[in-house]
PDB file of the backbone (N, CA, C, O) and the ligand in Angstrom, with CONECT records:
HET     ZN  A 101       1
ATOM      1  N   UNK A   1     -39.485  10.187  17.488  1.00  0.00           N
ATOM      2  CA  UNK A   1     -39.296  11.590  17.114  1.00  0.00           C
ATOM      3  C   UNK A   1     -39.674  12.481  18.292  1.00  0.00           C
ATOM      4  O   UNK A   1     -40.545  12.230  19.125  1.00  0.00           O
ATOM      5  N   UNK A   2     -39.081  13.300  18.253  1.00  0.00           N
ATOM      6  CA  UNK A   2     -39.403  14.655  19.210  1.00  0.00           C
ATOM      7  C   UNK A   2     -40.742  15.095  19.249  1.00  0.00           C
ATOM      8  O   UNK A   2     -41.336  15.347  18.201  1.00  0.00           O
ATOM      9  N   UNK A   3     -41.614  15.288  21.053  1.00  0.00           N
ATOM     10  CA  UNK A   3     -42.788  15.984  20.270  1.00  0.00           C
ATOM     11  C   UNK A   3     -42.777  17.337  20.636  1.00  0.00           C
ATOM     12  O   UNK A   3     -43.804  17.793  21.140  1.00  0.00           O
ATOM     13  N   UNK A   4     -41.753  18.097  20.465  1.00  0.00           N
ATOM     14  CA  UNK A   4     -41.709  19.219  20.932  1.00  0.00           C
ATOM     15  C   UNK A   4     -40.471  20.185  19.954  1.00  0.00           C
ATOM     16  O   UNK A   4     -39.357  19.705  19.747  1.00  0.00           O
ATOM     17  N   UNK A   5     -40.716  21.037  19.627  1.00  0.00           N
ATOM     18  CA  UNK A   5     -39.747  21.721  19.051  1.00  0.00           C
ATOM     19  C   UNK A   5     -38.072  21.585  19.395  1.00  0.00           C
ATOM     20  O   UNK A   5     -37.886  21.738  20.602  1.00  0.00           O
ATOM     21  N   UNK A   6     -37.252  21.423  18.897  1.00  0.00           N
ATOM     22  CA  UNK A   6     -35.847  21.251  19.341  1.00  0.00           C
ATOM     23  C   UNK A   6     -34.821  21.803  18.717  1.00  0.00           C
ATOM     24  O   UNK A   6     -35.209  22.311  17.665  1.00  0.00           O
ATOM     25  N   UNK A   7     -33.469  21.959  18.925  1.00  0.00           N
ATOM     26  CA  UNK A   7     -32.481  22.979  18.572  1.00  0.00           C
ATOM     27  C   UNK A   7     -31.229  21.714  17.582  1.00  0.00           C
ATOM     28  O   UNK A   7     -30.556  20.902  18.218  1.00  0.00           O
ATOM     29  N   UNK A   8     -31.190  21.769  16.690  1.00  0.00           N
ATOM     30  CA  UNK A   8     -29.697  21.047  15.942  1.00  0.00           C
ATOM     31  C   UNK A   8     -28.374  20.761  17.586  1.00  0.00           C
ATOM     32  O   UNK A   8     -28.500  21.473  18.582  1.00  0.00           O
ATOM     33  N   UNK A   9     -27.843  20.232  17.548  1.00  0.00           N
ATOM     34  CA  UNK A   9     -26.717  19.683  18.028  1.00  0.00           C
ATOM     35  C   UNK A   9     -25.927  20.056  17.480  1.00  0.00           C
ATOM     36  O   UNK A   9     -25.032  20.572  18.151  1.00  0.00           O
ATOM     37  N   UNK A  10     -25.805  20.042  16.404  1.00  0.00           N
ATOM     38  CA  UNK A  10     -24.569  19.920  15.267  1.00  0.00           C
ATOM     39  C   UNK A  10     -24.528  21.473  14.650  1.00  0.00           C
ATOM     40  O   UNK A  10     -23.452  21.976  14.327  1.00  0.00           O
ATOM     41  N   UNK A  11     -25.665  22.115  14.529  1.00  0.00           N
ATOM     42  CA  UNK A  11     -25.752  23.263  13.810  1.00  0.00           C
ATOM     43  C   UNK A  11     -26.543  24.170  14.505  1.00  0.00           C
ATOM     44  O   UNK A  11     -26.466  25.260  13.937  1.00  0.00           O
ATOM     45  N   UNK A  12     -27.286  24.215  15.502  1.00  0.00           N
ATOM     46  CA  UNK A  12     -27.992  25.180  16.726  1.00  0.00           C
ATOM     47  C   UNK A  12     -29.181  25.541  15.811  1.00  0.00           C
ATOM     48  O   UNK A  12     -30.066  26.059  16.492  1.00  0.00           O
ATOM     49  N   UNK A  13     -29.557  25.439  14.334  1.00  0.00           N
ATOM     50  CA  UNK A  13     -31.065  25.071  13.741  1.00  0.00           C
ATOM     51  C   UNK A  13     -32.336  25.007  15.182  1.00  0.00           C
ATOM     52  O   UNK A  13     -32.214  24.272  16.161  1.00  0.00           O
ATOM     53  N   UNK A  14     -33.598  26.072  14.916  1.00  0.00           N
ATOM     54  CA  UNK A  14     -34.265  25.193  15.424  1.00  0.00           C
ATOM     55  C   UNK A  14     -35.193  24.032  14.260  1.00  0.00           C
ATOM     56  O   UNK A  14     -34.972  23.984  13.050  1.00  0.00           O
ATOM     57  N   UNK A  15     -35.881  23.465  14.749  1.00  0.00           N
ATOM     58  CA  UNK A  15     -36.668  22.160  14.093  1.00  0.00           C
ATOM     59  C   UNK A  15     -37.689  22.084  14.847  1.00  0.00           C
ATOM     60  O   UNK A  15     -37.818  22.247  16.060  1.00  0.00           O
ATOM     61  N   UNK A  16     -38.674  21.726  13.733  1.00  0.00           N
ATOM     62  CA  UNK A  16     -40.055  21.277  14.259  1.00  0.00           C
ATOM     63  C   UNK A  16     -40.233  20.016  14.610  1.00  0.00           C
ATOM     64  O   UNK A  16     -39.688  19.059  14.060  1.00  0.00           O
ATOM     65  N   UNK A  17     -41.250  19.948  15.838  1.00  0.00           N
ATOM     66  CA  UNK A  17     -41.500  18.616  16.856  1.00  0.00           C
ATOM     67  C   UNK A  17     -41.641  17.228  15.954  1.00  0.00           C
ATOM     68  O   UNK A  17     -41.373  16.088  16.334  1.00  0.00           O
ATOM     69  N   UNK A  18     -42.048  17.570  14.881  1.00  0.00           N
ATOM     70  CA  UNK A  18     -41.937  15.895  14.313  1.00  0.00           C
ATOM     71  C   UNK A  18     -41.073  15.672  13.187  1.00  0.00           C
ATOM     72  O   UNK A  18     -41.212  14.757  12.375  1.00  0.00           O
ATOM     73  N   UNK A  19     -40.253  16.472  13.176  1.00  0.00           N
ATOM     74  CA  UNK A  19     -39.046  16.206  12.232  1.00  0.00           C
ATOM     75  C   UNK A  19     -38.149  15.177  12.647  1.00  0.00           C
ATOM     76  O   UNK A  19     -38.234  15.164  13.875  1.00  0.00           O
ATOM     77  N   UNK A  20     -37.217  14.181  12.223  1.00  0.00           N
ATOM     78  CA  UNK A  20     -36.690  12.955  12.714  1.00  0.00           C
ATOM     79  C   UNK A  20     -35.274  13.555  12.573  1.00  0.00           C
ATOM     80  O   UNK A  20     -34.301  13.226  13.251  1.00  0.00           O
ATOM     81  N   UNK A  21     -35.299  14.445  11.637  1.00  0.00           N
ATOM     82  CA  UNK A  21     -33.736  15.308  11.103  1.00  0.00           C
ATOM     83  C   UNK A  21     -33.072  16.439  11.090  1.00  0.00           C
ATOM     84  O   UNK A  21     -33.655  17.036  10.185  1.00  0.00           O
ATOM     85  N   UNK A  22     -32.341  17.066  11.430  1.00  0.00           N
ATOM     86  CA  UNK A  22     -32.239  18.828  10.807  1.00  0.00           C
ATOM     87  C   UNK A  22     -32.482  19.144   9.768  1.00  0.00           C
ATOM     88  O   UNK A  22     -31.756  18.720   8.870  1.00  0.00           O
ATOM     89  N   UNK A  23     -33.804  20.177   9.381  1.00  0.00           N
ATOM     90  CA  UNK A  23     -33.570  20.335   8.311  1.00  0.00           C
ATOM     91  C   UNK A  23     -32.722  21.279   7.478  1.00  0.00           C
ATOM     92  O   UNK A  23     -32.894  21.703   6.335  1.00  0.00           O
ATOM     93  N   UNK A  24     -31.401  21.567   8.691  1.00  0.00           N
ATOM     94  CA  UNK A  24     -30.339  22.335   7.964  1.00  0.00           C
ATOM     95  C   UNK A  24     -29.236  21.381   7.167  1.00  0.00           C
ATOM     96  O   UNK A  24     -28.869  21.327   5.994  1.00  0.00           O
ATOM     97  N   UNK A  25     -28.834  20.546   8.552  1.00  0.00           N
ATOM     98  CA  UNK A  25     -27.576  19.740   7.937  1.00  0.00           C
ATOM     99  C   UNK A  25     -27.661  18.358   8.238  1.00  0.00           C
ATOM    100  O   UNK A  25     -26.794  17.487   8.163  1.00  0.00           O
ATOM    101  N   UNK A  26     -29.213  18.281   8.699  1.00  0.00           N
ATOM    102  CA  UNK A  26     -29.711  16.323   8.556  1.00  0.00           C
ATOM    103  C   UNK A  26     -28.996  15.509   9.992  1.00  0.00           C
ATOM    104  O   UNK A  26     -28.866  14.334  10.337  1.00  0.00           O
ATOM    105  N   UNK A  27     -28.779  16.313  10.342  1.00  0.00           N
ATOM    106  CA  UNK A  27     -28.250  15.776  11.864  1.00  0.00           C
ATOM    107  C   UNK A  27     -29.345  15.301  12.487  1.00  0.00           C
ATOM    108  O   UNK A  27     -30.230  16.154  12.560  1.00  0.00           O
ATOM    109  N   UNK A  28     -29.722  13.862  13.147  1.00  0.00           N
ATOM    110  CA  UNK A  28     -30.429  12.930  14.000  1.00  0.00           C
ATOM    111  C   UNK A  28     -30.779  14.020  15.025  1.00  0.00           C
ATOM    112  O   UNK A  28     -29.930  14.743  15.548  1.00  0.00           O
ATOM    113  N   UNK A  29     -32.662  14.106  15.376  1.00  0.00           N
ATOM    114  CA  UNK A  29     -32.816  14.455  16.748  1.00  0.00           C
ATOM    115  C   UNK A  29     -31.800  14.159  17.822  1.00  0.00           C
ATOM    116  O   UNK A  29     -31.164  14.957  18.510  1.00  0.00           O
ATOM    117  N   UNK A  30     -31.784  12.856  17.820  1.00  0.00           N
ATOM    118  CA  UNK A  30     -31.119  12.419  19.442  1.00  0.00           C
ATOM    119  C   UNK A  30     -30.035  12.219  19.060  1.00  0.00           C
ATOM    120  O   UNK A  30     -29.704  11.258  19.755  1.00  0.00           O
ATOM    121  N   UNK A  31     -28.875  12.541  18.167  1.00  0.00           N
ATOM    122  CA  UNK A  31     -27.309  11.867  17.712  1.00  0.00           C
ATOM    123  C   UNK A  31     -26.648  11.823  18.729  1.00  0.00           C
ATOM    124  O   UNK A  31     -26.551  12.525  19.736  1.00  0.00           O
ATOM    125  N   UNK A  32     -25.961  10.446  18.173  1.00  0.00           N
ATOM    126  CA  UNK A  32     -24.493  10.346  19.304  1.00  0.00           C
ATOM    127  C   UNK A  32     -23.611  11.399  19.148  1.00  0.00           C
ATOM    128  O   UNK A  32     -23.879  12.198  18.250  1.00  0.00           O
ATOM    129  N   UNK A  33     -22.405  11.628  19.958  1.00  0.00           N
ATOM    130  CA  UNK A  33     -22.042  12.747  19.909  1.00  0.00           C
ATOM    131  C   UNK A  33     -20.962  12.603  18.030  1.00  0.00           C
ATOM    132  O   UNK A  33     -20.588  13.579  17.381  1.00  0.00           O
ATOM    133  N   UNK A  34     -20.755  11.224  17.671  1.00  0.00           N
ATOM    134  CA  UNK A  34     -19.723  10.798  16.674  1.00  0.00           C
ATOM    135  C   UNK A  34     -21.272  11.618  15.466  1.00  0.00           C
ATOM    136  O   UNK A  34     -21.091  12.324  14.474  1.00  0.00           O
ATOM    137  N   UNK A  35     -22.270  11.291  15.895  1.00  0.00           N
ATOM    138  CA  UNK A  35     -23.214  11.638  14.540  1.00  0.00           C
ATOM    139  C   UNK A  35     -22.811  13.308  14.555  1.00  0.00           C
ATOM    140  O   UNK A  35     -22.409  14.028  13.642  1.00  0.00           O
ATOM    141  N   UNK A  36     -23.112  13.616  16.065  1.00  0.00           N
ATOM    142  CA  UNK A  36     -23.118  15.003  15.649  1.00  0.00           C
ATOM    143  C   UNK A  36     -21.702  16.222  15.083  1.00  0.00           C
ATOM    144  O   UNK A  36     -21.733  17.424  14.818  1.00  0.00           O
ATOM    145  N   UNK A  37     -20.739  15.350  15.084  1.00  0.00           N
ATOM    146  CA  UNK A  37     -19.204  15.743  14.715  1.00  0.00           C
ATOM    147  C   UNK A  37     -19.552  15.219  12.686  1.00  0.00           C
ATOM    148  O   UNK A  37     -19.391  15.858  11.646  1.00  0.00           O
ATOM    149  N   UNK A  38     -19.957  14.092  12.908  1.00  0.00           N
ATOM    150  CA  UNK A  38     -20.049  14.104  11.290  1.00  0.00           C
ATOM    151  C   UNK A  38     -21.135  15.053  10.526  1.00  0.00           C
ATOM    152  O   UNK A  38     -20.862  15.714   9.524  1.00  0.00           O
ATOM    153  N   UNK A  39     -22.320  15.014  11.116  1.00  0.00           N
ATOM    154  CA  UNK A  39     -23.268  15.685  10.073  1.00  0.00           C
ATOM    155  C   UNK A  39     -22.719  17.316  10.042  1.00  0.00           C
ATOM    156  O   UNK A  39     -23.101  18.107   9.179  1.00  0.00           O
ATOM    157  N   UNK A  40     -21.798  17.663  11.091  1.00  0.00           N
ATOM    158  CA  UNK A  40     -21.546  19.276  11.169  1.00  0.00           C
ATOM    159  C   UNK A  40     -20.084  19.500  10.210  1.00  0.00           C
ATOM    160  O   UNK A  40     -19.984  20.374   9.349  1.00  0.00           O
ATOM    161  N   UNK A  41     -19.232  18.728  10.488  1.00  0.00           N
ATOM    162  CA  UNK A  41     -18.367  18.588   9.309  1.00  0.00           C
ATOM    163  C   UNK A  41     -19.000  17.990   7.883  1.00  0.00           C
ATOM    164  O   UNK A  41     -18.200  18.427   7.055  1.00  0.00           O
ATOM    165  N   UNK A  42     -19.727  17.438   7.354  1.00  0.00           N
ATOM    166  CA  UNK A  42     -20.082  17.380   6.074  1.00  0.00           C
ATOM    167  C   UNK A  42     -21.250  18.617   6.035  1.00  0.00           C
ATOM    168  O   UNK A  42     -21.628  18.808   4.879  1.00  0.00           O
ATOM    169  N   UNK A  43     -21.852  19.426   6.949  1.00  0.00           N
ATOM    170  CA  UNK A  43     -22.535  20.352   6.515  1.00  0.00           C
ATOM    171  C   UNK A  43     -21.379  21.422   6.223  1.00  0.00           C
ATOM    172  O   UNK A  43     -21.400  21.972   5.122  1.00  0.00           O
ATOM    173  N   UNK A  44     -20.257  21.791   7.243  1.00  0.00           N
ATOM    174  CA  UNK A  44     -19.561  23.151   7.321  1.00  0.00           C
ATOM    175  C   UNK A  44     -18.502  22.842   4.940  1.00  0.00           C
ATOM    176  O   UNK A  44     -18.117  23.583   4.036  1.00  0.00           O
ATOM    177  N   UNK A  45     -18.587  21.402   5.197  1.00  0.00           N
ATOM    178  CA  UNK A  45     -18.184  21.461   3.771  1.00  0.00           C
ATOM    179  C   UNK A  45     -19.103  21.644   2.396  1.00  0.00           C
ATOM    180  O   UNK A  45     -18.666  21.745   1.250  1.00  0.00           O
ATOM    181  N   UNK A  46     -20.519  21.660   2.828  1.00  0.00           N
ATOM    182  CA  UNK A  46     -21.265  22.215   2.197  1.00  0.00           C
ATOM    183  C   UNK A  46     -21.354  23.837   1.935  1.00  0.00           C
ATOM    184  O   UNK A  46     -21.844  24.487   1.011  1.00  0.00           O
ATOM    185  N   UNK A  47     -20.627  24.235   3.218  1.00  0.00           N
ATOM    186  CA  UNK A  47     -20.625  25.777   2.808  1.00  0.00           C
ATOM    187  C   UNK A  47     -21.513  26.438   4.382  1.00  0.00           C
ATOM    188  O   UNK A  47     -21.460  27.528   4.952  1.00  0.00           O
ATOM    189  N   UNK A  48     -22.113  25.443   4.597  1.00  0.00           N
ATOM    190  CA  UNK A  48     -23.002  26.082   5.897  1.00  0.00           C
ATOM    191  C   UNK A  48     -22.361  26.538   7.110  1.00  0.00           C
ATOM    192  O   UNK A  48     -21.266  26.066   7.415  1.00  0.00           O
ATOM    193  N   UNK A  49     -23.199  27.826   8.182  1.00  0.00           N
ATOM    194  CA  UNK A  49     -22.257  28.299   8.947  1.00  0.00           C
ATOM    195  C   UNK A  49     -23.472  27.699  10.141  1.00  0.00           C
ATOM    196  O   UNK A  49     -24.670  27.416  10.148  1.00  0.00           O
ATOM    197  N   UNK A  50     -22.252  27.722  11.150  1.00  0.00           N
ATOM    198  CA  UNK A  50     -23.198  27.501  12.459  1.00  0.00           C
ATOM    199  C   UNK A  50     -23.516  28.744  13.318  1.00  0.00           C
ATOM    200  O   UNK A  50     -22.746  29.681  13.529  1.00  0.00           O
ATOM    201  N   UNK A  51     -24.953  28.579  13.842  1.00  0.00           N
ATOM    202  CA  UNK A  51     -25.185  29.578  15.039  1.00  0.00           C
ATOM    203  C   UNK A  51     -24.477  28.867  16.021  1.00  0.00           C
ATOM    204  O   UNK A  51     -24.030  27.722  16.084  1.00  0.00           O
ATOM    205  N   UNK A  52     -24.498  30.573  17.341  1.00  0.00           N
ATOM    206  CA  UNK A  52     -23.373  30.604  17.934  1.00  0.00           C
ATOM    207  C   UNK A  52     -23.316  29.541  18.770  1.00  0.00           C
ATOM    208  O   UNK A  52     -22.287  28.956  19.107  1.00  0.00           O
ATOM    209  N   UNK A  53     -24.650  29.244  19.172  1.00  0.00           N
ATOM    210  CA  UNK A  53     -24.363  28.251  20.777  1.00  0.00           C
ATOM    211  C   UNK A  53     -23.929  27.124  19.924  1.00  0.00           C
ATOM    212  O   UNK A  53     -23.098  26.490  20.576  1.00  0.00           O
ATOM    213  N   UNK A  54     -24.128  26.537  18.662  1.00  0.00           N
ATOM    214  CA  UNK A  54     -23.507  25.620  18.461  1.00  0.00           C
ATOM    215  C   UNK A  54     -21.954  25.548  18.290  1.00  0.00           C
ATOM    216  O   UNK A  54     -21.418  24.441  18.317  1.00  0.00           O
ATOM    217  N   UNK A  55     -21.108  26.834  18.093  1.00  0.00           N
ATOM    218  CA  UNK A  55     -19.537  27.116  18.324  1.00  0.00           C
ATOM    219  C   UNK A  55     -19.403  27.062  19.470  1.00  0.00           C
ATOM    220  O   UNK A  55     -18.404  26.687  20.083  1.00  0.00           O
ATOM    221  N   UNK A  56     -20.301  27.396  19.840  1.00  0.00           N
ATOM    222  CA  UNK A  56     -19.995  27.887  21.389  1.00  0.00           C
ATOM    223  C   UNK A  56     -19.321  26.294  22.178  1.00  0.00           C
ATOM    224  O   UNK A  56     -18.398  26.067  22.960  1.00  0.00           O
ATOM    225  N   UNK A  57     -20.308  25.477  21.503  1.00  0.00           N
ATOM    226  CA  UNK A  57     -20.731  24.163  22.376  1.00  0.00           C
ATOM    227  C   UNK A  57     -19.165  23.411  22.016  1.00  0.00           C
ATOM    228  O   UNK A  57     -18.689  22.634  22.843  1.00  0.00           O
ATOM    229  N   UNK A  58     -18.498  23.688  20.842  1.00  0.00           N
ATOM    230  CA  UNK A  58     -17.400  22.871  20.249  1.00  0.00           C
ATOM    231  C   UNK A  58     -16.056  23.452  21.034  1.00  0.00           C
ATOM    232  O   UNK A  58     -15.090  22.775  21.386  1.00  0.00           O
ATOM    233  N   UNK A  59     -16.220  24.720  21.197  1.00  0.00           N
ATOM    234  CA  UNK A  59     -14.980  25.008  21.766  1.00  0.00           C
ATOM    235  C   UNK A  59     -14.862  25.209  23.536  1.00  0.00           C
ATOM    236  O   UNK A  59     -13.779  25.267  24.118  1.00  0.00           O
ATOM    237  N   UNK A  60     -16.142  25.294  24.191  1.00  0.00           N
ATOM    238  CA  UNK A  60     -16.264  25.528  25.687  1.00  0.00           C
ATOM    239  C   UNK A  60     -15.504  24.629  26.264  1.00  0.00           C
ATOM    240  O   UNK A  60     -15.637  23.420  26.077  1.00  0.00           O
ATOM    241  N   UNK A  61     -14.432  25.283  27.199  1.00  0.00           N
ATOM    242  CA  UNK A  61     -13.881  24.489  27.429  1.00  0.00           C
ATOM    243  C   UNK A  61     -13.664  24.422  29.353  1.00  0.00           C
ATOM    244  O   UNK A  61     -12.822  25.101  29.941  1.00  0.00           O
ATOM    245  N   UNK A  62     -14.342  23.744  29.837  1.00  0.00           N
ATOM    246  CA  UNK A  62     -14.325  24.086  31.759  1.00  0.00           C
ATOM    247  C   UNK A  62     -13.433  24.385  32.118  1.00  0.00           C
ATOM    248  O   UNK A  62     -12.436  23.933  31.555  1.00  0.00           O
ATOM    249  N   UNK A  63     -13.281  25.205  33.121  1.00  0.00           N
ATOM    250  CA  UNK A  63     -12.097  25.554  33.768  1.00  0.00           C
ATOM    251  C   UNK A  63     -12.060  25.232  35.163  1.00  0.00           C
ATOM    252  O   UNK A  63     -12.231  26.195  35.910  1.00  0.00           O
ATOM    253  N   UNK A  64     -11.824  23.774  35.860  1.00  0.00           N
ATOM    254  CA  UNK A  64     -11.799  23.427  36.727  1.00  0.00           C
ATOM    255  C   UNK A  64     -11.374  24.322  37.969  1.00  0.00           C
ATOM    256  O   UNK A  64     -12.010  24.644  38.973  1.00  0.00           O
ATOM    257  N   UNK A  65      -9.532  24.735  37.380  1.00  0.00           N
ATOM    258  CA  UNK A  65      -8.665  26.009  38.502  1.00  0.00           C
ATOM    259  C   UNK A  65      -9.469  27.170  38.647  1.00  0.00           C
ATOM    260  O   UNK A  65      -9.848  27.687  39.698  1.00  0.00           O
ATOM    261  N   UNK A  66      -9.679  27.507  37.528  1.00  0.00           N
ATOM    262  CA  UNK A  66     -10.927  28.942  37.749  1.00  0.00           C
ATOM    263  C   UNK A  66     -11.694  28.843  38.665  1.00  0.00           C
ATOM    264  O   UNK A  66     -11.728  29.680  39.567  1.00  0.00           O
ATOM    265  N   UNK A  67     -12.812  27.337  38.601  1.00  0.00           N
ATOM    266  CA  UNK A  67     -13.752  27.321  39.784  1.00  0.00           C
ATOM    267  C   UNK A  67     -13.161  27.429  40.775  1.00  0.00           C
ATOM    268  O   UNK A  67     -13.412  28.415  41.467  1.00  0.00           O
ATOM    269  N   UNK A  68     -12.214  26.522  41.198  1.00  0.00           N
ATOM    270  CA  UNK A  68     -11.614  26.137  42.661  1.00  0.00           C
ATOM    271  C   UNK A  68     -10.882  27.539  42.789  1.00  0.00           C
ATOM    272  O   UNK A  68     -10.515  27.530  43.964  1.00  0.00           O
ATOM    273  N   UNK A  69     -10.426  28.852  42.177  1.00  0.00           N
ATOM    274  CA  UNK A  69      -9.809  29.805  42.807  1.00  0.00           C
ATOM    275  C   UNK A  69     -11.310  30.611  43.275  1.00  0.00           C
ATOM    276  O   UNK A  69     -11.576  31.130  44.359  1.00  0.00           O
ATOM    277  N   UNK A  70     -12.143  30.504  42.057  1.00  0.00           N
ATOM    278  CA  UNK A  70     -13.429  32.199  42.886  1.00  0.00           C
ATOM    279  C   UNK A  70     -14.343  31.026  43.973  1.00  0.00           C
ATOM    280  O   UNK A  70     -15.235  31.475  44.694  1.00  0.00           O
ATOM    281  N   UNK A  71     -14.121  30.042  43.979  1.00  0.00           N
ATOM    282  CA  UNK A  71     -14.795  28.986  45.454  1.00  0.00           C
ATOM    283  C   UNK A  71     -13.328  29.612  46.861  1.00  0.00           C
ATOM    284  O   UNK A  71     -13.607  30.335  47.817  1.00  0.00           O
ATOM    285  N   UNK A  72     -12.305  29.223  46.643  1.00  0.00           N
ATOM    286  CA  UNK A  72     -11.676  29.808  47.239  1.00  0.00           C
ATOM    287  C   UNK A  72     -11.598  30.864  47.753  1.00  0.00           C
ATOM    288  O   UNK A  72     -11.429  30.976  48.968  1.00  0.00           O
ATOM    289  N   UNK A  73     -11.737  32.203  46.681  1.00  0.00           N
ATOM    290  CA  UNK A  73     -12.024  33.702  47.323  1.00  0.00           C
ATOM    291  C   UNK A  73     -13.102  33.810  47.754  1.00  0.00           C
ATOM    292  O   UNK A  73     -13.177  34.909  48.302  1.00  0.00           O
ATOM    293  N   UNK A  74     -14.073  33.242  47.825  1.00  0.00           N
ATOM    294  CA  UNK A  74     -15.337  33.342  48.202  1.00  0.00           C
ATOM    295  C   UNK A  74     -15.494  33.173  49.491  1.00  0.00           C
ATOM    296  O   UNK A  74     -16.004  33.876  50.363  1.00  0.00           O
ATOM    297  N   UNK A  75     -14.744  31.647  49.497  1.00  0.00           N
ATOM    298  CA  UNK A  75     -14.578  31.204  51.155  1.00  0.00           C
ATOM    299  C   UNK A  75     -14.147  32.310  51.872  1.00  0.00           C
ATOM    300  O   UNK A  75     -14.796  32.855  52.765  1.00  0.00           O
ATOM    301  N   UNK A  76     -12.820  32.707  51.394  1.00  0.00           N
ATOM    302  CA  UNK A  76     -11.738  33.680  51.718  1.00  0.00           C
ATOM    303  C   UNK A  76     -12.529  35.078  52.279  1.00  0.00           C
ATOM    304  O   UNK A  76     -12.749  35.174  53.486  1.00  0.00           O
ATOM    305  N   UNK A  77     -13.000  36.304  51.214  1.00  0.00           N
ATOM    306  CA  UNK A  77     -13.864  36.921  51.531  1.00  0.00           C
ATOM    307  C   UNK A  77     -14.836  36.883  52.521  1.00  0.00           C
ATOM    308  O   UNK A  77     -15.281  37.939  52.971  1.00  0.00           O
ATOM    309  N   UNK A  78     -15.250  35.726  52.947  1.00  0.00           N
ATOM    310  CA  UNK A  78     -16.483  35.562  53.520  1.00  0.00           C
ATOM    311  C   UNK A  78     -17.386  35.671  52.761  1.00  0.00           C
ATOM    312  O   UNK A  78     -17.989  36.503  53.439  1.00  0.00           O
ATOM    313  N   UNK A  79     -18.176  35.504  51.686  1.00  0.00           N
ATOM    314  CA  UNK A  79     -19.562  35.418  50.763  1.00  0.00           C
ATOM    315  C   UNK A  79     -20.480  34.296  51.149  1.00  0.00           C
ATOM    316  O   UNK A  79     -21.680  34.229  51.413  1.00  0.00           O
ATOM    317  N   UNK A  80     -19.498  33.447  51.090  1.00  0.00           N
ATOM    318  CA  UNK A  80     -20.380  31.986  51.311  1.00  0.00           C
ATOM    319  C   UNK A  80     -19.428  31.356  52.182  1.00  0.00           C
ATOM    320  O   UNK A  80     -18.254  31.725  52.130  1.00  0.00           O
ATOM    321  N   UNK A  81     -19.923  30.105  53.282  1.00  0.00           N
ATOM    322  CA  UNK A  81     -22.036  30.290  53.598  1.00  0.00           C
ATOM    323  C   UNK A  81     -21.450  31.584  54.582  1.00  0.00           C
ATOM    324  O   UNK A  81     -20.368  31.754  55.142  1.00  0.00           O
ATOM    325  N   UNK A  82     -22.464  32.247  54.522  1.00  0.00           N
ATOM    326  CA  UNK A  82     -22.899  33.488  55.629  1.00  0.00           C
ATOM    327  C   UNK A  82     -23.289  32.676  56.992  1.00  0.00           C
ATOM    328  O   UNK A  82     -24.014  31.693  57.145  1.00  0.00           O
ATOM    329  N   UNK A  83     -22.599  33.391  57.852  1.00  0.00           N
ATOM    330  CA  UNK A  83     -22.504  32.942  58.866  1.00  0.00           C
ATOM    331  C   UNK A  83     -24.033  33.420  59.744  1.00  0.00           C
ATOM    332  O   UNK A  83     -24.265  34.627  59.821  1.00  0.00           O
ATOM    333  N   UNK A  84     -24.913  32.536  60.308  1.00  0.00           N
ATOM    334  CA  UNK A  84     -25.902  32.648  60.897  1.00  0.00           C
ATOM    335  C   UNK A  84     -25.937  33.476  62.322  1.00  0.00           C
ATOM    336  O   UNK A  84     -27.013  33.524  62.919  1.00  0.00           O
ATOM    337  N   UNK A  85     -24.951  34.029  62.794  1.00  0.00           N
ATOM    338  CA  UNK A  85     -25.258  35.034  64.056  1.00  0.00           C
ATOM    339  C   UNK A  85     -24.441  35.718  63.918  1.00  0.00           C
ATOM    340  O   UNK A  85     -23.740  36.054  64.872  1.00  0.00           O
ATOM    341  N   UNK A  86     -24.163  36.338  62.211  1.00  0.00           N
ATOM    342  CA  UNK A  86     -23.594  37.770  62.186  1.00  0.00           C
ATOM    343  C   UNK A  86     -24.416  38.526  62.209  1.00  0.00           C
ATOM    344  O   UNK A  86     -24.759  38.683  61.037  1.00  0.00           O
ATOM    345  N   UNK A  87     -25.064  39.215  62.918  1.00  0.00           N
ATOM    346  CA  UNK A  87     -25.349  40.382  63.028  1.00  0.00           C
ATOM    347  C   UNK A  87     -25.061  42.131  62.035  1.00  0.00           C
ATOM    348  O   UNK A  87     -25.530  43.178  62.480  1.00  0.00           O
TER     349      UNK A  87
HETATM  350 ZN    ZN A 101     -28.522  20.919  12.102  1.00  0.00          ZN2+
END
């Protein structure tokens, strides 16, 4: 068990350090990611809603091109790296 306070996976709940479970929607401290897709679908059919970082966490989705264009303008611009005998 956790000895430290921790946040749901499945439902963004916090929980106390020696709880083994959520005590929102029973989701495992440490779940695999398959636990944490089930205990949040049999909670959301209970009726329960999730906090945000836990939506947040289901739909974030990276944007690889995004990085590689503002790394690009950056270069481009000059921002980064700063050149050491500009004056
Ligand atoms: Zn939970």
């Amino acid at each position: 068990m956790p000895s430290y306070a921790w946040s749901c996976l499945s439902c963004g709940r916090s929980n106390a350090p020696a709880s083994e479970r959520c005590s929102e929607c029973g989701c495992p401290a440490a779940p695999r990611s398959s636990q944490i897709e089930e205990a949040r679908r049999q909670y959301m059919q209970r009726g329960g809603t999730l906090e945000n970082d836990a939506r947040m966490a289901t739909t974030w989705d990276p944007d690889p091109m995004g990085l590689l264009i503002k790394l690009f303008l950056a270069l481009l611009l000059g921002y980064w790296p700063r050149r050491s005998d500009e004056r």
